[in-house]
C-alpha positions, 0 to 999 in steps of 0.5 A: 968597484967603489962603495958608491957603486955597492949601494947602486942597483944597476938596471939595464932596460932595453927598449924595441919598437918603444916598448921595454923589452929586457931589463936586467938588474944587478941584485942588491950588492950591499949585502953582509954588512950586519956581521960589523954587529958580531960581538956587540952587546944586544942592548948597545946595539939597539942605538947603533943599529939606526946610526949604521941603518940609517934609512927606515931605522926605526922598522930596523930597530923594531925588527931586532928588538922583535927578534931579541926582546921579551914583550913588553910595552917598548912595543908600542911605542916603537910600532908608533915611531916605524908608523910614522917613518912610513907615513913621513915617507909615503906622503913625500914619494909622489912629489918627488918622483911622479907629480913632477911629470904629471903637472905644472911647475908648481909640481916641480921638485924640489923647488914646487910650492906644491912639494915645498909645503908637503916637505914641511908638513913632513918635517912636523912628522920628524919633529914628533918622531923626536918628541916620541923617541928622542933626539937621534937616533931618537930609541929613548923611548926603549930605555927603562923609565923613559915617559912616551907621550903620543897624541894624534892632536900633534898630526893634525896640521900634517893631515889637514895638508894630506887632506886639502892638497894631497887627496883633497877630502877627509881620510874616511872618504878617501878611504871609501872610495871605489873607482880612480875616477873618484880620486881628487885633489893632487892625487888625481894626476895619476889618472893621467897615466895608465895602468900599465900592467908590469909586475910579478902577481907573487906577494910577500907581506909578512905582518905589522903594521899590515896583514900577513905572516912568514915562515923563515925556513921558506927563505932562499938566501943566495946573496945577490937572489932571495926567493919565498917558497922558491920564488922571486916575491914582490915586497911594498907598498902595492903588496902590502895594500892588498892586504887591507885595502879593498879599492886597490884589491878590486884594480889589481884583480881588473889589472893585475899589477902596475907602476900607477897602482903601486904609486896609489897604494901610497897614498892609501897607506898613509890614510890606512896607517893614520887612522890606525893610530892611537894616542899613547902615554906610558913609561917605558918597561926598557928592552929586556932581551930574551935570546936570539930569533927571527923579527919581522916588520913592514917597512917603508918598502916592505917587508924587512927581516932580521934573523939573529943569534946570540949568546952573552954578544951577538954571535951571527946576524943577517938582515933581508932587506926589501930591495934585496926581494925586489931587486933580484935578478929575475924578481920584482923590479925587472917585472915591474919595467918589462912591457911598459910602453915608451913614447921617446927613448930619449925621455923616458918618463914612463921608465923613472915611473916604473922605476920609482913606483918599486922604490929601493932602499938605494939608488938605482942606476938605469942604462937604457938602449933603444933598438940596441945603441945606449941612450941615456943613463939617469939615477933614480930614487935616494929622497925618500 
């Protein structure tokens, strides 16, 4: 086994009678890599946990200094920045793994003028990531004396390509919406698919910059399978959209859970989390780190956990990532493929749908067999 196969989550599906019958998932492999932290200074350690943890470094940063640093408004600042990476993603992910199938070829990706103009709005979100934190690994706003200056004047030419292409209305109207049928814009494509009901219906949610709470001692770590409360969870967009949001509350209570809704709870989380932003100008008070303990944040594909102990070094460190909720055997990304119908084995759109609805922080490598000889083997996910 190569690194390259670690950071793959392997997923076998089976299809009979064009319908997913079986999935199996691998589990996250990649796992015990934060021990590389044991017997680093807890400061230092705030610019190399983004340089190893590259993907939602900013949720990582939050969640370590939630776990070590007394409160103090380095907070604020580094809320805004684990905003903005979700933001940045959630407003890609559609272009690259469903519009692609839904439209024309202006939609195709990456060449599509329709995801040509959403990527460059996105780097406008980067470019203000850095105007915020600094070049990367952009956490100069952690460091005492450092002025953090946020305005949500700078977003606006980001929100006004969300709103005419991507939703085709202002936030607050899309916001207010009540039915699927309302949807305008690029995201009405999504009623070309229906709502498929695949998923667990059991939720983790475990707080900023959503609703929800945890207890730690509820966590069953087992290495390739984490429950909650005894429990295979579903982490995510879908799972912290019900948290705040009241149109996708009311779907999932008529349809329970579903690779479209997933994809949708996207798209209302990036209008959620920019009207919760608020301009900021501070000079930062730095990270004073006040001992070890457990933080928590929401990241781009959920609820992200950091549990640390320390002494004058660290002494023990252990994350619990997303995709390691998600991805377990028996859990959420099985579930979330399991019944979905397939109209050709050989192109099985409706799978890299499912698929790339529950999102993992790694590539997911998919075997698919039809009425039990192979067909077809695709990579899914690592853009966003």
């Amino acid at each position: 086994m190569t690194p390259l196969d670690i950071e793959t989550i392997e997923l076998r599906v089976e299809i009979e009678k064009n319908v997913v019958t079986k999935v199996t998932s691998s589990g996250n492999r990649l796992r015990g890599y934060e021990r590389a932290f044991v017997g680093k200074d807890p400061i230092e350690l705030l610019r190399i946990i983004p340089r190893v943890l590259s993907t939602c470094s900013q949720s990582h940063v939050l969640a370590y200094a939630e776990a070590v640093a007394e409160p103090g408004n380095w907070e604020e600042a580094s809320r805004i920045m684990a905003i903005l990476e979700i933001v940045e993603s959630h407003m890609k992910h559609p272009y690259a793994y469903w519009f692609p199938y839904l439209g024309g070829e202006e939609y195709s990706f990456p060449s599509g003028i329709k995801f040509r103009r959403i990527n460059e709005a996105t780097r406008k979100v980067r470019t203000l990531m850095e105007k915020v934190g600094g070049k990367w690994p952009s956490v100069g706003h952690l460091s005492p004396g450092a002025g953090v200056r946020f305005r949500l004047q700078d977003l606006i030419d980001v929100i006004k390509v969300f709103q005419e292409q991507t939703i085709g209305m202002d936030l607050d109207s899309f916001l207010e919406l009540s039915d699927l049928e309302e949807l305008r814009g690029d995201s009405a494509l999504l009623n070309k698919v229906e709502p498929w009901r695949a998923g667990l219906k059991r939720y983790l949610v475990i707080g900023f910059p959503f609703r929800g709470d945890f207890s730690p001692h509820l966590i069953t770590d087992e290495g390739n399978t984490v429950t909650y409360s005894g429990q295979t969870v579903e982490v995510g967009p879908l799972a912290q959209a019900l948290s705040v949001d009241p149109l996708i509350r009311k779907l999932h209570h008529m349809w329970g859970p579903s690779p479209l809704l997933r994809e949708l709870s996207r798209l209302r989380i990036v209008a959620f989390l920019l009207r919760e932003l608020r301009d900021v100008d501070l000079v930062s008070e730095g990270v004073k780190i006040r001992g070890g303990g457990v933080g928590g944040v929401e990241s781009i594909r959920g609820s992200l956990i950091h549990i640390v102990d320390l002494g004058e070094k660290v002494r023990d460190y252990r994350i619990v990532q997303p995709t390691t909720f998600n991805a377990s055997p028996g859990g959420a990304l099985e579930k979330a493929v399991q019944g979905i119908p397939v109209n050709d084995p050989r192109s099985p759109w409706e799978i890299s749908l499912a698929v790339s609805s529950l999102d993992s922080c790694f590539v997911t490598q998919v075997e698919v067999f039809n009425e039990g000889k192979f067909v077809l083997s695709k990579r899914i996910g690592g853009f966003c």
